[in-house]
N, C-alpha and C positions, 0 to 999 in steps of 0.2 A: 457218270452224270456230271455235268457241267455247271459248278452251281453258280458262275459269273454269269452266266446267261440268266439262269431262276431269279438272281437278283438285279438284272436290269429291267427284265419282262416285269419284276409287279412294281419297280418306280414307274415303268410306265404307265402298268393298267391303272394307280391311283391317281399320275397327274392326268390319265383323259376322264378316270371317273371326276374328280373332282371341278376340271372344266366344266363336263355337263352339266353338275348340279349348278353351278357360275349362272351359266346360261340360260337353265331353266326358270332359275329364280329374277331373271332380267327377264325373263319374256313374263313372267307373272305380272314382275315390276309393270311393264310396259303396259299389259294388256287392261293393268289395273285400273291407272290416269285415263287409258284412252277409254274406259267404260264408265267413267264417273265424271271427271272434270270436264269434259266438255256434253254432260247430258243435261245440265239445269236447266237453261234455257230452254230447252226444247221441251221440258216438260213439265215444269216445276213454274214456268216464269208468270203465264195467267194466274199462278195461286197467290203468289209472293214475288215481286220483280226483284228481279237480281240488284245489287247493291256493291259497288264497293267497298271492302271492310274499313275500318277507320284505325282504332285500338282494342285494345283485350277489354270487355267489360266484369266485375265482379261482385257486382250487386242486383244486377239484374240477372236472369235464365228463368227459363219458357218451366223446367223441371227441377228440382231437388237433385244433387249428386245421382242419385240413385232412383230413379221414379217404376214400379211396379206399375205390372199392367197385364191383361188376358188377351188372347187372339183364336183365331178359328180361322181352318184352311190352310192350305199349302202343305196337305197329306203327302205330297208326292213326296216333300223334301225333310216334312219333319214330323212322321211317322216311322217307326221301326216295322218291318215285316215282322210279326209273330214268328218265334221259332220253338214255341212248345213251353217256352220257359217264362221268356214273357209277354204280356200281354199289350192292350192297346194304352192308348195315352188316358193316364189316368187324371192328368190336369194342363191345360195347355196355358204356360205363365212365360213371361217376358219381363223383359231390364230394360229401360233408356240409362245406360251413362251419359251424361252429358258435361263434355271434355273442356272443352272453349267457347267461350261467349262472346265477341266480337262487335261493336256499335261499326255502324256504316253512315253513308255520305245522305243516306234518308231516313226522315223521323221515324222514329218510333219501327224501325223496323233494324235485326239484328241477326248477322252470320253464327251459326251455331254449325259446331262438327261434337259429333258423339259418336256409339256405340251401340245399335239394338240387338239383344244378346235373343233367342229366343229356347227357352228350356223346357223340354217336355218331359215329366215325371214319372216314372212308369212301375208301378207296382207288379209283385211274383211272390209267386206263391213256391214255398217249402215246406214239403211232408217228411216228417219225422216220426220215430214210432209213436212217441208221446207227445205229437202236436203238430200244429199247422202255425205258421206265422205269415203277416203280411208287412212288408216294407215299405216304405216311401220314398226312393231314390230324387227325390226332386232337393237342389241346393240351387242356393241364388250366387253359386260363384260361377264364374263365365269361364273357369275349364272343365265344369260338371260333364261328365260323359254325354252323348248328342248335342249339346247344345249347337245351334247357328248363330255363326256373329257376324253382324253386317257394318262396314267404316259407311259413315254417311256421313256430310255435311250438305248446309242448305241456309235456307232464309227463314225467320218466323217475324210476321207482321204483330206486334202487341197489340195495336188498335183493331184490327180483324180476329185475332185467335189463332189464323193460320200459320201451319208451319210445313212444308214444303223441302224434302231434303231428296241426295239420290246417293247411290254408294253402291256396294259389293263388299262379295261373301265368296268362301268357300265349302263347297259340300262335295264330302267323298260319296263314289256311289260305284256299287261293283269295282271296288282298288280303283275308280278313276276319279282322278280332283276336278271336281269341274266348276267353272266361274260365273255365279250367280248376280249380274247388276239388276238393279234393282230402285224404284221410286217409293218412297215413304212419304202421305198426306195425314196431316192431323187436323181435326178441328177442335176449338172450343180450346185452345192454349191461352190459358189469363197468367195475368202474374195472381190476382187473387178469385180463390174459388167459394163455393158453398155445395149443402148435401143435395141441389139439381143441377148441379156441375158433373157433369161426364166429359173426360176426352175419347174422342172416337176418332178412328183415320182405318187408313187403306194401305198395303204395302203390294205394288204389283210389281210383275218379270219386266223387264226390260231386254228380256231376249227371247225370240221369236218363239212362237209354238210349238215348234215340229223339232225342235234342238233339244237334245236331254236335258240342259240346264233351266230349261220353261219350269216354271213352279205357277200354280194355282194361283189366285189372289188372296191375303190374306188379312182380316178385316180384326180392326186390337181395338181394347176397349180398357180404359184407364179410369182411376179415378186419384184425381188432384189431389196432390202433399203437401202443396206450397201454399203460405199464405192462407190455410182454411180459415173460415167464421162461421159457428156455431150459430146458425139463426134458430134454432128451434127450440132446443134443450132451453135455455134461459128465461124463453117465454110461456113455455109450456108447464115448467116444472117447479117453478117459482113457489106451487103449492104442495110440492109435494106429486104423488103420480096420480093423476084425477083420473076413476075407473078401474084403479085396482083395489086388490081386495086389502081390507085393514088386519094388520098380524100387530099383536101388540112387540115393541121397540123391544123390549128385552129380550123376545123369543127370537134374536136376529144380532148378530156381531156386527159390530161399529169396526171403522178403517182408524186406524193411528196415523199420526204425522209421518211414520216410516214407513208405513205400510198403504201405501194409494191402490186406487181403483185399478189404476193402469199395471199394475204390481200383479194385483189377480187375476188380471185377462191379459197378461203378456204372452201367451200362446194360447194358439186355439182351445177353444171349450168346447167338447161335446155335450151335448143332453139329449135325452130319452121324453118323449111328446105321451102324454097321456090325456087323452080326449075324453069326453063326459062319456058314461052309459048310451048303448042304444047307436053312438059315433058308427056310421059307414063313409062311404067317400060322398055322401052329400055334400053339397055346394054351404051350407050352412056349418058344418063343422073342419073344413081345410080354410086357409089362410090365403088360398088362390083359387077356390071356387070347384065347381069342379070339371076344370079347363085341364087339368092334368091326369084325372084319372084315377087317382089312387090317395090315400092319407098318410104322408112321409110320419116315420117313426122316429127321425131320429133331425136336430138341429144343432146346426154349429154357428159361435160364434166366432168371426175370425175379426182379431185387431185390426184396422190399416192403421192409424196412428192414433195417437195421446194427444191430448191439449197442455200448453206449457206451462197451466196450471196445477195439472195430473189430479185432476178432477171430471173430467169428459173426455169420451174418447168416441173415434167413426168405427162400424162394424161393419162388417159384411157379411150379412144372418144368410145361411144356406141350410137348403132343405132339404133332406133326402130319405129315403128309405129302404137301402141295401144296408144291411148290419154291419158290413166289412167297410162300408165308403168312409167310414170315422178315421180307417186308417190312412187317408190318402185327402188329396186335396182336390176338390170339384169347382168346374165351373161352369156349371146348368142355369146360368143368368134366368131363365123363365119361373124357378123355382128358388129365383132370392133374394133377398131386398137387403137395401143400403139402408144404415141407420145412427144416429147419433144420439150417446148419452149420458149421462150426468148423474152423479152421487147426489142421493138425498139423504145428508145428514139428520133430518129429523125424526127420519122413519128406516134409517140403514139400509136402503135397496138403492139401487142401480136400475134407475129408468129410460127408457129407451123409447124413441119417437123412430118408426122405419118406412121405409116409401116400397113401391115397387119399383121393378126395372122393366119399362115396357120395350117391347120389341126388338129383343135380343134373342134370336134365337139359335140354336145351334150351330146352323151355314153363314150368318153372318150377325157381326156386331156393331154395323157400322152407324144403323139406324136408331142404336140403344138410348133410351131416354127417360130420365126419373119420372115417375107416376102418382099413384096414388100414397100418399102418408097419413094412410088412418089407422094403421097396426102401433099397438102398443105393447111394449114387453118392459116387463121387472123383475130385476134376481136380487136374494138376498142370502144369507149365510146363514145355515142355524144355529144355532147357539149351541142346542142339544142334539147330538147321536144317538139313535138306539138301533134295538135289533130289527125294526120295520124302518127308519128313516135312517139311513147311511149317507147319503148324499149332503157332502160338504156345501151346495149351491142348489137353490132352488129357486123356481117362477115362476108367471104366468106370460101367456099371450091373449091380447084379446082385441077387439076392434072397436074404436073410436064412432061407429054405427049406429045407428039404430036399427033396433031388430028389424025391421020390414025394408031397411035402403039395400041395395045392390050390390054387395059385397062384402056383407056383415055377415061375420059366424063366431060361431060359441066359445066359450074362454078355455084354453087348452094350459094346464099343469104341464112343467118339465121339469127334470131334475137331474143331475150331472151323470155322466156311467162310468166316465173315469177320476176322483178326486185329484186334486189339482195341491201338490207339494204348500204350493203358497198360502191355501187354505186351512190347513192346518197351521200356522201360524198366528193366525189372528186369536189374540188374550182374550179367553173365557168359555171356548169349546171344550166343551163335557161330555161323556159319554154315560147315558144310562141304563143298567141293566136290566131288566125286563123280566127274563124268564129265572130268573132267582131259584123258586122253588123246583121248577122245573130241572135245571142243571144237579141242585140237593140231590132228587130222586134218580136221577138217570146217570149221575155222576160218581160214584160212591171212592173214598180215597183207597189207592189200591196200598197196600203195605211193599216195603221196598226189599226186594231178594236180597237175603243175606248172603249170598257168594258174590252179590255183584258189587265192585267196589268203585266204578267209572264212572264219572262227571258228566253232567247233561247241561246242555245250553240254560243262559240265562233267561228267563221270560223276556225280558227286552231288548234282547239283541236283535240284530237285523237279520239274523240267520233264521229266523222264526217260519219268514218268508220262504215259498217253496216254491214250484213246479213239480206238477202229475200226471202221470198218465194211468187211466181211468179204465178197469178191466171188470168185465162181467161174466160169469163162470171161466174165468182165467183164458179171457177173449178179452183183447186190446180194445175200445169200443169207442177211445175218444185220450182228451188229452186236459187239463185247466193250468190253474196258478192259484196259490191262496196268499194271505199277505194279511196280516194284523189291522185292525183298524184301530184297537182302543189296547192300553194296559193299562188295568185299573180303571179310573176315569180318564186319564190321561192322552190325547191321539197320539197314537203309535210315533208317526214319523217326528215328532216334538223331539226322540230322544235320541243321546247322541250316536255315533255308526255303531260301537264298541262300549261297552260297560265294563271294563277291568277287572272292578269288584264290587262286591256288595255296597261296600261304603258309600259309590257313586249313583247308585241307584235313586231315583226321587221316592220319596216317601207323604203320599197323602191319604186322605180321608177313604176309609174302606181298601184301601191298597196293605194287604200283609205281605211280612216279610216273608222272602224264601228263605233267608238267611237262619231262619226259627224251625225249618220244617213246615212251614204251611200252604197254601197253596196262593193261586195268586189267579186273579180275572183276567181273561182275556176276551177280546172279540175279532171276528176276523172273518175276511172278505173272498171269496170263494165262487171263482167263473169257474164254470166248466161247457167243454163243445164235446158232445156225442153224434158220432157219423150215424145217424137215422138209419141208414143202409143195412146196421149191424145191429140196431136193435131189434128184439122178439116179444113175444106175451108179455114177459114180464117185467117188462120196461113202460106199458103202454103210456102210460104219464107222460112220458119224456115224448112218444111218439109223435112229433105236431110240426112238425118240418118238411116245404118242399122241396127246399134246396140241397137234402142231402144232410146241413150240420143246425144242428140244432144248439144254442143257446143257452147256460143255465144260468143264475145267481143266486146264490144261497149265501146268505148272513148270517154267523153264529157267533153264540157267547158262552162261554166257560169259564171251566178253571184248567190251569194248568200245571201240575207237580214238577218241580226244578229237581227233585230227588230221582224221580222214576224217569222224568223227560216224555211222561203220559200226558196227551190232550185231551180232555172232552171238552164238549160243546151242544146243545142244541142249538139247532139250524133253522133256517126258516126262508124256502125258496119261491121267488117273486114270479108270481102267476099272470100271464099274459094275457090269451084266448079266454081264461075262464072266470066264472065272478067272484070265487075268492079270490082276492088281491096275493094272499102269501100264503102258504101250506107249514108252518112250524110245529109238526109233529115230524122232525127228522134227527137223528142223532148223530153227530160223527165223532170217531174218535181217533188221534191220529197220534204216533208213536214216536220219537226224536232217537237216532243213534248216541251212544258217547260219545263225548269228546274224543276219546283218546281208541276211538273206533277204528278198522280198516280204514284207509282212505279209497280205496278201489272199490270195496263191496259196500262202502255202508249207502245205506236208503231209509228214506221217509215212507215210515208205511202206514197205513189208513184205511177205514171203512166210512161208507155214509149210507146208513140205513132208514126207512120209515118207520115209525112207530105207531101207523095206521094199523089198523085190522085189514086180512087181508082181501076180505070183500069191499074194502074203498075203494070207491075211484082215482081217488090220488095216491092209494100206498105202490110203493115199486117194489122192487126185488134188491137186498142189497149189494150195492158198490162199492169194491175194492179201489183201489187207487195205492201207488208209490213215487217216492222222486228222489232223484239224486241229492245226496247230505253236501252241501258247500259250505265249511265254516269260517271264520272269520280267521279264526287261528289256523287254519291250514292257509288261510291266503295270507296270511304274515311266513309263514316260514317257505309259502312259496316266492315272495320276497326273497328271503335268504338262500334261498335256491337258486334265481335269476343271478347275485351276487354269485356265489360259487360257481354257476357256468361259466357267467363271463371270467371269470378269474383260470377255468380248465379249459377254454376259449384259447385264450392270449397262451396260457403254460401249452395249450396243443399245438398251435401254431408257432410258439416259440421252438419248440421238440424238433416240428417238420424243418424250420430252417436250419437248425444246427448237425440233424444228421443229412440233408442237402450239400452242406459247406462241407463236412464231412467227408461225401461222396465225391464234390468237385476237388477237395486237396489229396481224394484215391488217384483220380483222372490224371492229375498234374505228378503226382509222384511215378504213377505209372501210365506215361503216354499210350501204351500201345494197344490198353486194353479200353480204351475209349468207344474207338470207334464199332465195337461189339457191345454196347449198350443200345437197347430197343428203342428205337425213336417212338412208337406209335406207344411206348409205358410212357416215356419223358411228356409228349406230349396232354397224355389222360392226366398227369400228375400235375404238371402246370394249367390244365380247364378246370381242374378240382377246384384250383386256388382262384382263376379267371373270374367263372361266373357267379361265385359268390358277390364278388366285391362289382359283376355289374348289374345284379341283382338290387344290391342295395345300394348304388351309388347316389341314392337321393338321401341315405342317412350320413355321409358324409359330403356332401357340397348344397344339398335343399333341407336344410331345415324347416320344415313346414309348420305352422303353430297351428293348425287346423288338423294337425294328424294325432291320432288315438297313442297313448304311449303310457306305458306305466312309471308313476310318477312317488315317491318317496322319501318324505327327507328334505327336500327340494334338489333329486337330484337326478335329473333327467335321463332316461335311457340312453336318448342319441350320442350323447358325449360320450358314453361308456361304449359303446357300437364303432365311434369317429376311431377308438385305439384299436379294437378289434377288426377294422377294416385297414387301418394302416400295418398292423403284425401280418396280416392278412397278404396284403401289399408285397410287404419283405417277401415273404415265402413265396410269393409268385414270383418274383422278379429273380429269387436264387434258381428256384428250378428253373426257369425260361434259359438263363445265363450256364446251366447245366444242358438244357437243349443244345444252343448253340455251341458251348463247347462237342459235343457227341458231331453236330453238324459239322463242325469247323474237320474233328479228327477224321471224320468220315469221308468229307470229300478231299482231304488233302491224303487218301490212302492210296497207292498205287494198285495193289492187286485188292480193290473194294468190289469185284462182280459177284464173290460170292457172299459179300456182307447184303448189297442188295437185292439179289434172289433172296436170302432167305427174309431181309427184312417182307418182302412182295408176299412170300410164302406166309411168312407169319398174318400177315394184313389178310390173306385168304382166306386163313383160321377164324380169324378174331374178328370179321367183321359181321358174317353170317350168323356165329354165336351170339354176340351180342345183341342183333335182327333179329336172333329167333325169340333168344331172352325177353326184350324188349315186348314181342309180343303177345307173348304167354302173361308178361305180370302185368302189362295193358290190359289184356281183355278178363283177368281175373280180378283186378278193381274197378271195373269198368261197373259196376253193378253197384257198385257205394258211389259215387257220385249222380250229383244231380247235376252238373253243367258239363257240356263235350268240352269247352275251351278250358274249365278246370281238369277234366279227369286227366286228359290228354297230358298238361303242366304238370299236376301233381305226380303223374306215374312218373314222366319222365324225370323231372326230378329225383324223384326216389329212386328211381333205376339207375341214376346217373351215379349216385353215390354208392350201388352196390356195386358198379363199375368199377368207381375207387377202390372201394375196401378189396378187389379183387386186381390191383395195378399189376401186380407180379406176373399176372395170365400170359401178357403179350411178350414178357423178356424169356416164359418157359419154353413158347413157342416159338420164337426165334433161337434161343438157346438150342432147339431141340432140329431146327433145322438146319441150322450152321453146324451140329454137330460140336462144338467148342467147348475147351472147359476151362477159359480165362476167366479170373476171376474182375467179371467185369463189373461187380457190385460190389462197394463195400458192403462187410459184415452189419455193419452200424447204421448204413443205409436201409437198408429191405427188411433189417429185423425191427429195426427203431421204427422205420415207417409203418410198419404191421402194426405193433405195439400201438401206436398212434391211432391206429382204424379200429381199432379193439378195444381201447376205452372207454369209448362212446360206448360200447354197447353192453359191457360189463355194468357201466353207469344208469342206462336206460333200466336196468333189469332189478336195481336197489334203489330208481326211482319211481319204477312200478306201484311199488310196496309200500313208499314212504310218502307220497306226495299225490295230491290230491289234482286229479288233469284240469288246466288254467288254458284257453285258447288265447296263442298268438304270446306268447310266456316263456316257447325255450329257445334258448340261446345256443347251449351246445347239446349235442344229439337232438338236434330238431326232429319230428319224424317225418317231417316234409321231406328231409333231405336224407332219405335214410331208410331203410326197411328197418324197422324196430318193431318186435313184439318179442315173445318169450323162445319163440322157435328162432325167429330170426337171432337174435343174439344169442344164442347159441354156435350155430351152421355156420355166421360170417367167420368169429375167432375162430373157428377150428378148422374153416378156410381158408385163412391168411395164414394159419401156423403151417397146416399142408403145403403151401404154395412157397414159402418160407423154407420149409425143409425139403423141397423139392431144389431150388437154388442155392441151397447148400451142396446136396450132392453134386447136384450137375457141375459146378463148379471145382469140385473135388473131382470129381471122376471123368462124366463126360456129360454133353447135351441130352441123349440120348438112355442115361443113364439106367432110368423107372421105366425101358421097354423090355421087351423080352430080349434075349439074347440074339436071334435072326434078324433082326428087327436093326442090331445098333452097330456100326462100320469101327474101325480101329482108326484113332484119332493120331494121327500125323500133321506135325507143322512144325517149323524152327522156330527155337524160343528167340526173340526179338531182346536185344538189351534193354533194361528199364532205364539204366538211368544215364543214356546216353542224348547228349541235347539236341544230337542229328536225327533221331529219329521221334523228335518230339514233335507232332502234329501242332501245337500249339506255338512254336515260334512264327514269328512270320517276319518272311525276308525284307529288308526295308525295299 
């Protein structure tokens, strides 16, 4: 083989690749300019006449840096086809950046070039044995996965509002990039706005219909950041919230100077709509008539901005009624109204003046226009918790109407469904307990086993906190979560992550110590979703669902033994359909592992039963439930485990390059036995080292500070990853440098035909093996994953590394075909390297045992990268030792060695001088 040639042919094929990409990115260049700068005029100029630019302006702009906004249309280009996994757009939200602001040769009109990014958000769903969860993929950063971004620049008139721009986008479609130009029309741009300020515009193709790159029209609808004033709030509220109802001031928490309004509604708020008795979808009790159909259950608040007072703020109140939509962000304009409002110190609520939004509706936004503002809303904070009121936030809705005018309906209670972290913070929130005597009787102290001598969680830790999955006659039936509301009177989240010892514990009023043996109150908050499908008779309670899942919340209060790590509690679960409000004849009792428990086996195990008789209509059948033990002290010493990886990391990788160096000062001592080392091992050993380091090459050159990282000390992952990828580094670049030496002896070999058949020969073996391998452990984890593009990644990954740990395979098989018994490895090579694949998984096997599983936490023996479990670490080492003492003998003896005797030929060849420097493949002649 002629390898002067092999190395001319790929300087060639990279300078014509890299022409092409030259050129390709010049014709993009090209096609860019000629689809933008010369289309304003033609279409932009009736809106806003083109101008000559003058200077940069930086006090004037049509937008805030950043101006948020909705659109509808242009499915073709900013839709995802459903592929099973996920589904439709769950919110369709938009960016203006706006880059440069430019004054021109005419008044009050100004060159603007920005950025319209457009993001669509797309929720999925994941079934797990003990749970279902729903995501919100939607970010407002402009390299969020789908997003469209369009370069535009144009004119905006400030005496008109209009603003007129044109620009281009790229959008992939079936692998092909195709070039989207494009016109952008806004109206109603002010430098200052108020809450019947809407901007609305139009973004159309500017390439012909019948061409793939054609998109839809699509019609955005904004509302103004810049320069707002508060016309309502100030006038309205002057007294207080005239039409709501009077709660005396104390039964209500007041805001601190550190603590503003804007503090408590800095992300969205859900609440839960509870309408008077007798409420159907008449026109008299929805909030928009009944032009929709139905009576939404569920209301959110969503911030758009604060006043720089941080005493009022504008909202964007949406309505809905799917149970799951809380998780995801909507924009059903016909079901929402804009509104602004204001802290009344006097009376501690947060009142709220809202309008409608007329004539927005799904196909377009263009015509959207504020409307009626005769909705009124107030939330306030309660002061008191108990076992029927848990909701940190609560209010009413009601209309500014009189009962007989055209759009008036009845005053609708709401109340939070998720507490809000920041809530819990405000001085004077108490919790009361209620069922007192109740807990005495059904609670009784259980005495603590005298064999047992193991530590149970502190009452206050955060480890209190669970997740379950929910089994009836030892049928999976559904999944929840539970989580503390109160310790003692105290709100739960008040305290700090970790309590050390007792000494730090708070001690108040009614609160005993554990510290004494006593017991200690607790309350705690308790979803649960039962798949209806799988309930029978004696569930019927729960049976009330046609969606398939069904809903629960149950609120309980106890006591809890720190001795036993026993919970009781009576419960008390919040009745929807029926006219009791809550059913509090329910008992649970839930049981906490030791501390110093399994980390692999231990679980939270539990029951939740009725205490009804069984001819109630509301008693059920009792509920098992379990969940995984996560404690706080396992996640500290899983800390100390990430340190010790990395540190058997760097020592692993240190190993591999020294017996590498090793192996190349065999090569160089003894020339001749080079070119008889397996190119297709050399190669697997140096991708081993490759694709790690281009896996992660964003932890050593992109620091990302939006990326998730375990963080300790103050002392950041990445840094520790930057050394591990440089060790990393070394050992790739020794092996490669061990490739090319093997290349170098090989082709400078005279009689190299039979090194190359066999090398062909070995390639014939080893490629199918690995094909068939490959497809066996592919389609046998093909059934644990839920994404094709992960299963695919994760097998092959793992498989790649079984490849590894098996590198020896391809030198046996060329050994075995050459027939040869040079010893073309060193000793310290093949056995050190074995050793190296084998630690990992010795370590996996006393990490089982010892350390509780953390996702996205190991560093060395990832099992991403790796078959790891109790069989596999077993099989691997005692295959690398095999394959190990296979290239001993053969080396010793012959290639052939471990066949049967018919099988293996009498090995003839002249022994070549070692240390003669004429036959050293590695000099090279000047």
């Amino acid at each position: 083989m002629d390898c002067s040639i092999f190395s001319t042919s790929s300087k060639l094929l990279i300078f014509c690749t890299s022409l092409l990409f030259i050129i390709f990115f010049m014709c993009l260049n090209v096609d860019s300019v000629t689809a933008t700068e010369s289309d304003y005029g033609l279409h932009c100029d009736s809106v806003v006449h083109e101008s000559k630019p003058v200077d940069e302006e930086f006090n004037i702009s049509p937008f805030p840096g950043r101006q948020n906004g909705y659109y509808s249309g242009g499915d073709n280009v900013l839709n995802r086809s459903s592929d099973g996994y996920y589904y439709g757009p769950a919110s369709k939200v938009l960016v203006f950046e706006t880059h440069h602001v430019y004054t021109t040769n005419a008044e009050d009109v100004y060159k603007v070039e920005g950025n319209l990014i457009f993001e669509t958000s797309y929720y999925y769903e994941r079934s797990f044995s003990n749970g279902r969860e729903y995501y919100d993929s939607y970010s407002s950063d402009s390299s969020s996965r789908g997003a469209l971004e369009f370069d535009l620049h144009g004119f905006w008139s400030r005496t008109t509002g209009k603003l007129c721009m044109v620009g281009s986008g790229y959008y992939s479609k079936e692998g092909n990039v195709l070039h989207l130009a494009a016109v952008l029309k806004f109206n109603n741009v002010k430098i200052s706005s108020d809450i019947n300020t809407l901007i609305t515009g139009t973004m159309d193709s500017l390439n012909p219909a019948d061409e793939p790159n054609y998109f839809e029209p699509i019609s955005v609808l904004m509302f103004p950041q810049g320069s707002y004033k508060y016309t309502k709030v100030p006038k309205q509220f002057s007294q207080g919230c005239p039409g709501g109802t009077d709660v005396p001031k104390k039964s209500s928490l007041s805001l601190s100077r550190t603590i503003t309004v804007c503090d408590m509604f800095y992300r969205q708020t859900a609440f839960e709509l509870e309408y008077a008795s007798g409420c159907d979808s008449s026109k008299s009790c929805s909030p928009f008539g009944d032009g929709i159909g139905y009576l939404p259950r569920f209301m959110h608040l969503r911030t758009i901005q604060c006043s720089d007072d941080k005493l009022s703020l504008r909202f964007l109140i949406e309505f809905q009624d799917d149970a799951y939509t809380r998780y995801y962000a909507s924009s059903n304009f016909s079901t929402s109204l804009i509104g602004e409002g204001s802290w009344d110190a006097k009376q501690n609520r947060l009142c709220i003046i809202a309008c409608r939004i007329e004539d927005a509706s799904s196909s377009s936004l263009e015509k959207s226009h504020v409307g009626d503002c005769t909705t009124r809303l107030s939330v306030r904070f309660p002061a008191i918790l108990s076992i029927r009121n848990t909701s940190t936030a609560v209010g009413e809705i009601w209309s500014d109407k009189h009962k007989n005018q055209s759009g008036f309906f009845d005053r609708i209670m709401f109340r939070n469904t998720d507490n809000n972290r920041g809530q819990f913070q405000l001085q004077g929130l108490k919790y009361e307990y209620m069922e007192t005597d109740k807990v005495n009787k059904s609670c009784p102290k259980k005495s603590r086993n005298r064999n047992s001598t193991g530590e149970y969680l502190d009452g206050y830790s955060q480890d209190m906190a669970f997740s379950m999955s929910i089994k009836y006659q030892k049928r999976s039936i559904g999944w929840g979560s539970s989580k503390p509301l109160a310790v003692g009177d105290q709100p739960y989240q008040r305290f700090p992550l970790l309590i050390p010892s007792s000494s730090s514990r708070p001690k108040s009023a009614g609160v005993e110590s554990i510290a004494s043996g006593s017991l200690l109150n607790i309350s705690y908050e308790m979803r649960i979703e039962l798949n209806s499908l799988k309930l029978d008779h004696g569930l019927d309670p729960f049976n009330q669902s046609s969606n398939g899942y069904l809903e629960i919340r149950i609120s309980a209060e106890g006591v809890y033994d720190a001795e036993t790590g026993h919970l009781c509690m009576v419960g008390c679960r919040h009745l929807r359909s029926l006219n009791e409000s809550t059913d509090c004849d329910i008992l649970v009792n839930v049981h906490f592992p030791p501390l110093d428990s399994d980390r692999k086996g231990s679980k939270i195990k539990g029951s939740i039963e009725s205490t009804r008789v069984k001819i109630d209509h509301l008693h059920f059948e009792t509920l098992e439930f379990s969940g995984r033990a996560y404690y706080g002290s396992w996640a500290m010493e899983s800390f100390w485990r990430m340190d010790f990886e990395m540190i058997m990391s760097v020592i692993s990788n240190t190993l591999a390059i020294v017996f590498v160096v090793l192996q190349i000062f065999h090569v160089r001592r003894h020339p001749a036995v080079c070119p008889s080392v397996s190119f297709l091992m050399l190669v697997i050993l140096a991708l081993g080292h490759l694709i790690p380091l281009v896996l992660n090459l964003e932890a050593m050159f992109n620091q990302d500070s939006e990326r998730t990282v375990w963080a300790r000390s103050g002392t950041w992952l990445e840094m520790n990853e930057v050394v591990i990828r440089a060790v990393t580094m070394v050992a790739f670049l020794m092996h490669f440098r061990l490739l090319m030496l093997s290349w170098a002896a090989r082709c400078s070999e005279e009689k190299n035909e039979a090194l190359w058949i066999a090398e062909k020969r070995g390639l014939y073996v080893c490629l199918p093996v690995y094909i068939a391998g490959g497809l066996i452990t592919g389609t046998a984890r093909q059934h644990s994953s839920y994404y094709i593009q992960q299963t695919i990644l994760g097998s092959s990954r793992a498989y790649a590394g079984l490849i590894l740990d098996a590198f020896l395979f391809p030198q046996i098989i060329f050994n075995m075909f050459l027939n040869s018994r040079e010893p073309a490895l060193s000793r310290f090579f093949y056995i050190g390297i074995t050793l190296v694949r084998m630690v990992p998984h010795g370590y996996d096997l006393y990490r089982i045992h010892n350390y509780v599983d953390m996702n996205d936490s190991y560093i060395y023996a990832d099992p991403t990268a790796d078959y790891y479990s109790t069989a596999w670490d077993i099989i691997i080492p005692m295959l690398g030792l095999f394959f190990a003492a296979i290239i001993y003998f053969q080396q010793r003896l012959s290639g052939r060695c471990f066949l049967p005797k018919r099988f293996r030929e009498s090995v003839t060849y002249d022994k070549l001088p070692i240390d003669s420097e004429d036959q050293s493949p590695l000099k090279s002649s000047p």
